[in-house]
C-alpha positions in Angstrom: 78.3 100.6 100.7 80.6 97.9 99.9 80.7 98.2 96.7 82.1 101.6 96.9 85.1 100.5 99.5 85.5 98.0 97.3 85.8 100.3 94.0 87.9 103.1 95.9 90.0 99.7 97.6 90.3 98.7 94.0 91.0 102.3 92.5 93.4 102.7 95.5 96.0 99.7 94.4 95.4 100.9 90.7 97.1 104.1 91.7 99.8 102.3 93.9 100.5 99.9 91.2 100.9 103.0 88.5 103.1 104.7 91.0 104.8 101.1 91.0 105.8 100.9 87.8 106.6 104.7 87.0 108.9 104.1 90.1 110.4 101.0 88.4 111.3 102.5 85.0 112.8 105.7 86.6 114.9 103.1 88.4 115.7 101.7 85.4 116.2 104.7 83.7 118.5 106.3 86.3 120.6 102.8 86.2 120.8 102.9 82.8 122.9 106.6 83.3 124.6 105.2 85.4 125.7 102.3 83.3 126.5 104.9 80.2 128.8 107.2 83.0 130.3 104.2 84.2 131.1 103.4 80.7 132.4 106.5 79.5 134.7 107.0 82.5 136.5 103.6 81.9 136.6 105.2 78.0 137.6 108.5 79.7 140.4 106.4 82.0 141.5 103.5 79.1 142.6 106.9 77.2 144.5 108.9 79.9 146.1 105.8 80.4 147.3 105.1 77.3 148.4 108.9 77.0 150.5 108.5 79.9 152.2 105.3 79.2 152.7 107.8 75.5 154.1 110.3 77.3 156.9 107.6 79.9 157.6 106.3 76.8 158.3 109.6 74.9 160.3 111.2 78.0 162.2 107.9 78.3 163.0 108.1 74.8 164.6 111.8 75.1 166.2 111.2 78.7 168.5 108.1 76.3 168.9 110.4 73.3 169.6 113.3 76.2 171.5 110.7 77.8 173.7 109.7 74.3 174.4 113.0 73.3 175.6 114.1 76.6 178.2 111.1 76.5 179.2 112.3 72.7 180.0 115.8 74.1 181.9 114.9 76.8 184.1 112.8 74.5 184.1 115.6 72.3 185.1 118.1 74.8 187.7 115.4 76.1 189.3 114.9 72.7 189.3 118.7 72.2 191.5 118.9 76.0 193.5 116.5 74.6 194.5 118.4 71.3 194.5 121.6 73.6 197.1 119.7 75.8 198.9 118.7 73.2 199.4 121.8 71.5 200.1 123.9 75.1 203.0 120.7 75.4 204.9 120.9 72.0 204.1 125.0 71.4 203.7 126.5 74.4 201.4 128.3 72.8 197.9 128.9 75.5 194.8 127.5 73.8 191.3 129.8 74.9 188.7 127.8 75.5 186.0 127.4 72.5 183.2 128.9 75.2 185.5 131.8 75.9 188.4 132.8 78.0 187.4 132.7 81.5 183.8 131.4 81.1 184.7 128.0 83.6 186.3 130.4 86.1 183.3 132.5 86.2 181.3 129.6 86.7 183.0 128.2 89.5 182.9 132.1 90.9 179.2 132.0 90.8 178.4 128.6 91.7 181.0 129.0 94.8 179.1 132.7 95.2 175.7 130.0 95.7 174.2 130.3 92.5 172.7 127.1 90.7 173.2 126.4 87.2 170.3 127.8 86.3 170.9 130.9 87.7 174.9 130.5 86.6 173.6 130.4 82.9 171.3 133.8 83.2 173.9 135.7 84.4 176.3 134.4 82.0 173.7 134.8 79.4 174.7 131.0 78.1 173.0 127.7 77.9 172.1 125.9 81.0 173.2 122.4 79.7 175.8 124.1 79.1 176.6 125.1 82.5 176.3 122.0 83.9 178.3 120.8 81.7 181.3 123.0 82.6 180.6 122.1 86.6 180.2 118.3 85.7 183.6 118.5 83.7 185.5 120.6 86.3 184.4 118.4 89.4 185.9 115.7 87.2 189.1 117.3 86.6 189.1 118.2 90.7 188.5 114.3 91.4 191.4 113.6 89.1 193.6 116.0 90.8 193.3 115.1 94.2 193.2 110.8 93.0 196.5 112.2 91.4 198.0 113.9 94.4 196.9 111.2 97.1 
């Protein structure tokens, strides 16, 4: 009878030590999927950095050319009220603007009325920029005045 304790005893810590080592490589296994998801996500993460830094660098890049030709139309439109003065001073002839009679009172109409430039622009059916332009231009002209009259 001891020898058959001792044989199921034996064939007992033959099964625990099978389960013991199928255990151990699924361990293994399971860390080693980890390791490759781990791995992929800093991939995954190295790459949507780099396409973010891209992209500040590409939006910083357009706000300066935005930026540049913003300044070149202001100076454009400031020479142009210059010559308009000009020829009002030594004609007396009225100069229209280029973006129409009327457009910058309609502006300030709508944007006094409560409408944003946005909203300025698709009821005037122009450009927005174009808009805020006008609005950037006239609060200039209205800090001017009142510098002027003070």
């Amino acid at each position: 009878m001891s020898y058959a304790v001792a044989a199921v005893v034996l064939a007992d810590l033959a099964v625990i030590g099978v389960c013991v080592f199928y255990l151990s490589r699924a361990g293994q296994a399971l860390d080693e999927r980890w390791e490759k998801q781990r791995h992929a996500l800093e991939g995954v993460r190295g790459a949507l950095e780099r396409l973010v830094a891209e992209a500040d660098r590409r939006a910083h890049d357009f706000a300066q050319l935005l930026g540049t030709r913003e300044q070149d139309l202001r100076g454009l439109l400031h020479r142009l009220a210059e010559q308009e003065e000009r020829v009002r001073s030594s004609s007396g002839i009225e100069v229209s603007s280029p973006a129409g009679p009327g457009l910058a009172n309609e502006v300030s109409r709508l944007t006094a009325a409560g409408l944003g430039p946005v909203d300025v622009a698709r009821e005037l059916k122009v450009d927005p920029a174009q808009v805020r332009l006008m609005l950037d231009l006239y609060g200039e002209a209205k800090a001017k005045e009142r510098r002027a009259g003070a």
